[in-house]
N, C-alpha and C positions, 0 to 999 in steps of 0.2 A: 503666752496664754495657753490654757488646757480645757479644751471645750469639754463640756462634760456629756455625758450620754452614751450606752453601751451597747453596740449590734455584734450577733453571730455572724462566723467566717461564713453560713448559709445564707444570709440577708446581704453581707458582704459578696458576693459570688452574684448574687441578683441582680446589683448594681452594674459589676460587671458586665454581667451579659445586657441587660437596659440599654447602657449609653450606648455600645457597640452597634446592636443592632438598631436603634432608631433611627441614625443616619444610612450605615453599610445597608440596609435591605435596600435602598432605593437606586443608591448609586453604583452598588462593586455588581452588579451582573453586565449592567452597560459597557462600564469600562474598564473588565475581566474580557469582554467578549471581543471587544475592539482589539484588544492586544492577542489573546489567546485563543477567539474565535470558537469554536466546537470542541477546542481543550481546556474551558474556562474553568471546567470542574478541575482540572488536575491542577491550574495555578491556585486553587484555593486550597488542596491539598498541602502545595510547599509555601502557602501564606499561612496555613495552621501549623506547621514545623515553626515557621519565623517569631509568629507570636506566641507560641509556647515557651519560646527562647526569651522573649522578652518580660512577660509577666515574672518566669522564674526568677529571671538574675532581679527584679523591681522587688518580686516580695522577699526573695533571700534579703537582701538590699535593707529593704523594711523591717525583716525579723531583724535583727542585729540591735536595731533601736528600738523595742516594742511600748515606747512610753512616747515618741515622738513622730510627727512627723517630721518630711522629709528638710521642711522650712526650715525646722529647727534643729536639726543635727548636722545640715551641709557646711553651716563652717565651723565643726569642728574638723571634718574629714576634709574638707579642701583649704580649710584657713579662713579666717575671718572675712578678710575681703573677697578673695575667691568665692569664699560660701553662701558671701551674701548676695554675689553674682548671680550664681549658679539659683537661688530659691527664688529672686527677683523673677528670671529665664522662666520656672516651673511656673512663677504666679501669672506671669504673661502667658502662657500657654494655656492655663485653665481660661485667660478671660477669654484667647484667642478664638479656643473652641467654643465656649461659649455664646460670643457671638457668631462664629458660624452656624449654629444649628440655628441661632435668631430668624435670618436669611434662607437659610434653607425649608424651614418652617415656610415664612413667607414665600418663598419661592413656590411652593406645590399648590399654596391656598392659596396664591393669586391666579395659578394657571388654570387651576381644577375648578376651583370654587366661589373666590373672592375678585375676579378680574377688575371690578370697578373700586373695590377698595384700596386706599391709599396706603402703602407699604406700612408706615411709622403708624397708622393702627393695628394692623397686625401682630408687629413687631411687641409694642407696648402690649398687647392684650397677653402674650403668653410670657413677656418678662415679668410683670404684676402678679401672676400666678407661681409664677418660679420664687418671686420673690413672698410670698404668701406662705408658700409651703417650708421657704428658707429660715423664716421666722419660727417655724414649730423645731427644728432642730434635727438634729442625723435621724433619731430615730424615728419621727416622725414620716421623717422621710422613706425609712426604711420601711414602714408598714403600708403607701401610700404604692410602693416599689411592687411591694410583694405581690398586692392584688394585680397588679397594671402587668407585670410581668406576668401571674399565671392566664388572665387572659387571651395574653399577646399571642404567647406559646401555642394555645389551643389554638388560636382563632389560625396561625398560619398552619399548623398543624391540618387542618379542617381545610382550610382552601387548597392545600397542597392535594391531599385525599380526594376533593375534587377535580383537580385537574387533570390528575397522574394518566388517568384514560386516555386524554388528547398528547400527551407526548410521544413524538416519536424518537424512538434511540437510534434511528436511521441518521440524523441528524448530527450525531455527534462522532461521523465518520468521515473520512478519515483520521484516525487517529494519529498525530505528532506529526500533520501534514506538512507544516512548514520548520518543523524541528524542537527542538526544547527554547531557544531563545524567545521566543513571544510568550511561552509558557510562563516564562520565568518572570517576563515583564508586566504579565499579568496578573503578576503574584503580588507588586509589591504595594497595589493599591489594598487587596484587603490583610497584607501580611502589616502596613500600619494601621488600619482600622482597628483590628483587631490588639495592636499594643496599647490601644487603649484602657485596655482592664489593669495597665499598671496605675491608675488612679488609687489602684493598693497603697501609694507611697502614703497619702491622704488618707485614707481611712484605718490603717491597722491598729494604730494606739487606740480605738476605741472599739475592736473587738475581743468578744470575752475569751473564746474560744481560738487564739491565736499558733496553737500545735494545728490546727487543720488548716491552717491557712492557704500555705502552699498546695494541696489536695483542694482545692476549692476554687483557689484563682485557675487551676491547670483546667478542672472542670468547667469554671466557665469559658474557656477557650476551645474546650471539646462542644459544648453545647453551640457556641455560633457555627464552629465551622458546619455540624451534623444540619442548623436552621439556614446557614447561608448555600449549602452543598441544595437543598432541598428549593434553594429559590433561584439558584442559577442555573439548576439540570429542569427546572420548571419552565424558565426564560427560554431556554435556547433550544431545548427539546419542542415547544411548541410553536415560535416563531421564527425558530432559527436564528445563526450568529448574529449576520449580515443586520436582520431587524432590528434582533437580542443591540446589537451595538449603537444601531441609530437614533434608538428610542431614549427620551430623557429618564423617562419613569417605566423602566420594561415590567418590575416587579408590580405597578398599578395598573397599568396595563393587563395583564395576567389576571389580577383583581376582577377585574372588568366583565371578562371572557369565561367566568365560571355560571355555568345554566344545567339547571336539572329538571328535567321536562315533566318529573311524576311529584318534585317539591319545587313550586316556585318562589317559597320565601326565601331559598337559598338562591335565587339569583342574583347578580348584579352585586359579588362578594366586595367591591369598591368601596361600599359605603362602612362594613365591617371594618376591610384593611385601613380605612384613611381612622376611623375613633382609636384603633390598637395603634396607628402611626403617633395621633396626635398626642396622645398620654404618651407613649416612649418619650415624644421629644419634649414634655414636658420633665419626666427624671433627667433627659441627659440634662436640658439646659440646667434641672434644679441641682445636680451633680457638680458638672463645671462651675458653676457658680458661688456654690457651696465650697468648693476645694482653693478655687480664686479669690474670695472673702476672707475663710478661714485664714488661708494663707500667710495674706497681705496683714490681718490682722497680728499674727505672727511674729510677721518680718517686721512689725513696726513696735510691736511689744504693745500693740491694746488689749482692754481686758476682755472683750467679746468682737466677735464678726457679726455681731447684727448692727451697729452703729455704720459697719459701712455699705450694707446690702441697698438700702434707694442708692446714695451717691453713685456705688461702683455700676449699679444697674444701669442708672442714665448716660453713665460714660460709655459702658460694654451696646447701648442701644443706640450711642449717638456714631459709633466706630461700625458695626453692622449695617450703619444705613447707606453709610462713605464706602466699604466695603465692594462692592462688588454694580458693574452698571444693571444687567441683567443677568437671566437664569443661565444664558452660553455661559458667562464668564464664571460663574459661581460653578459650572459643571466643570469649565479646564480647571478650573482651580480645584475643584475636588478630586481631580482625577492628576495634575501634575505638581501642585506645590504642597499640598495638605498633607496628602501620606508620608511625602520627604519631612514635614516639619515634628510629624506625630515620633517618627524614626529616630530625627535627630533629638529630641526632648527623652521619651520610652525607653530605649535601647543605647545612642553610643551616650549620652549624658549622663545615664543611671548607670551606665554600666562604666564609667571614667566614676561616677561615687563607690561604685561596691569593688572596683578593683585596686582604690585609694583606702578601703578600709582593710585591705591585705596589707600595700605599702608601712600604712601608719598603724600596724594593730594598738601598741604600748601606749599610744596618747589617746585611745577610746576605749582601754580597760572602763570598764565600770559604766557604761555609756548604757548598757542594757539593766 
């Protein structure tokens, strides 16, 4: 099938940066700081090397086929059966993440806000929505995106600007005190986060503007590291590692603690950060979701992805609920299996397809 609807590599790039940062703000300062302590900033520096690496090889990957996705062109470059492996793998993965932001959503609004509501409302109230907006279509979505992301932008933009006064740079000395290895290991939680904007695989056949592509994906990978640089040197400049690492939500926390004695509507910037939180995690889920349908739809040769939006919703809600006992285990698991799973789909799996479309060029003539 060939969804129809057409967005710019700029709408495109939005997306990008949306999914990334609706989850990563909350989680990669904690569990940056646990591993790399007071050199959290430098592991995010060699996590924007990483992810730069991995969008590229995703959209080079993607230009090669500008009329497909990834569903639909893997088994020609791996083989029929291979290929139909490998797009099955990408379609589990979009649900995967999917329902983790399900969970993770819940996670914060139970602790923060919702303590006596019952998880599966939660859960249900922003899959209905996700699937609400899935039904207007890409670009619907993309205009939904655009607002929610310039928001966002501003609003951390604005709480960082607040904060900046109470950090101390004293904090984030000594420098490479325990050497580059914890550095490194504190890279690789947002160096997959951040390979998430290979969701390029999924979107390129329906941007217009596909020569900018690559200059766009690259920039949304510039844009989270300059937002996430600015919330982990926020974390740990004002609380330090030690707390920076013990805290679940150090970046709502942060939230929290902004007070301006001569403007008091700008106090208590929590309730700001949690509206810009909750819309983000409504694009990622509607992303994921959208990329999992489409998909699936795809891989099975039906004529639209809306026929399977409720079904795949209920199963992706009913798998999010089994998912995780509490918010400890949702944290190790975002901090030990997640970014390895992001790594293993983004980067060595896309890059086993674009290094098999050198192997086999002669049988993909004409492919583009």
């Amino acid at each position: 099938m060939r969804e129809e609807g057409q967005i710019s590599a700029y709408q495109a790039m939005g997306y990008q940066v949306s999914i990334v940062l609706a989850t990563a703000i909350l989680f990669v300062p904690a569990i940056t700081a646990q591993y790399a302590r007071q050199d959290a900033w430098l592991s995010l520096v060699l996590a924007y090397l990483f992810g730069s690496l991995q969008v590229f090889v995703a959209t080079k990957l993607a230009l090669k086929f500008p009329r497909e996705t990834v569903i639909q062109y893997a088994p020609r470059v791996a083989g029929k059966i291979l290929g139909k492996v490998i797009g099955f793998i990408y379609i589990f993965y979009f649900f995967y993440v999917a329902y983790f932001v399900q969970r993770e959503f819940e996670a914060l609004m139970s602790a923060a806000y919702l303590p006596q509501t019952p998880i599966i409302v939660v859960i249900i109230m922003l899959t209905l929505l996700a699937a609400y907006v899935l039904y207007g279509g890409l670009e619907v979505l993309c205009r939904v995106n655009a607002i929610i992301l310039a928001v966002a932008l501003f609003g951390l933009l604005l709480i960082f600007l607040l904060i900046v006064k109470d950090i101390e740079f004293t904090r984030f000395l000594p420098f490479l005190e325990n050497g580059v290895g914890p550095v490194v290991l504190g890279a690789v939680v947002p160096g997959g986060w951040f390979g998430e904007t290979a969701v390029i695989l999924m979107l390129l056949p329906f941007i217009g503007n596909q020569g900018k592509t690559l200059k766009t994906s690259l920039l949304a990978v510039t844009i989270l590291f300059v937002v996430m640089e600015m919330v982990v040197i926020g974390a740990v400049g004002i609380m330090g590692p030690n707390e920076t690492g013990r805290f679940l939500y150090p970046t709502f926390n942060i939230a929290r603690r902004v007070t301006i004695e001569a403007l008091p509507i700008l106090e208590r910037q929590d309730a700001m950060f949690m509206m810009i939180w909750v819309a983000g995690m409504l694009m990622k889920l509607s992303t994921f979701f959208y990329a999992g349908t489409l998909g699936l739809a795809q891989w099975l040769n039906l004529r639209s992805y809306r026929i399977l939006i409720l079904p795949a919703g209920a199963v992706m809600t009913a798998l999010g609920m089994q998912a995780w006992e509490n918010i400890v285990e949702l944290k190790s698991f975002s901090g030990e299996v997640f970014p390895l799973t992001i790594i293993f789909v983004n980067f060595m799996l896309t890059g086993f397809l674009y290094l098999l479309t050198f192997l086999k060029p002669k049988s993909l003539q004409g492919a583009s």
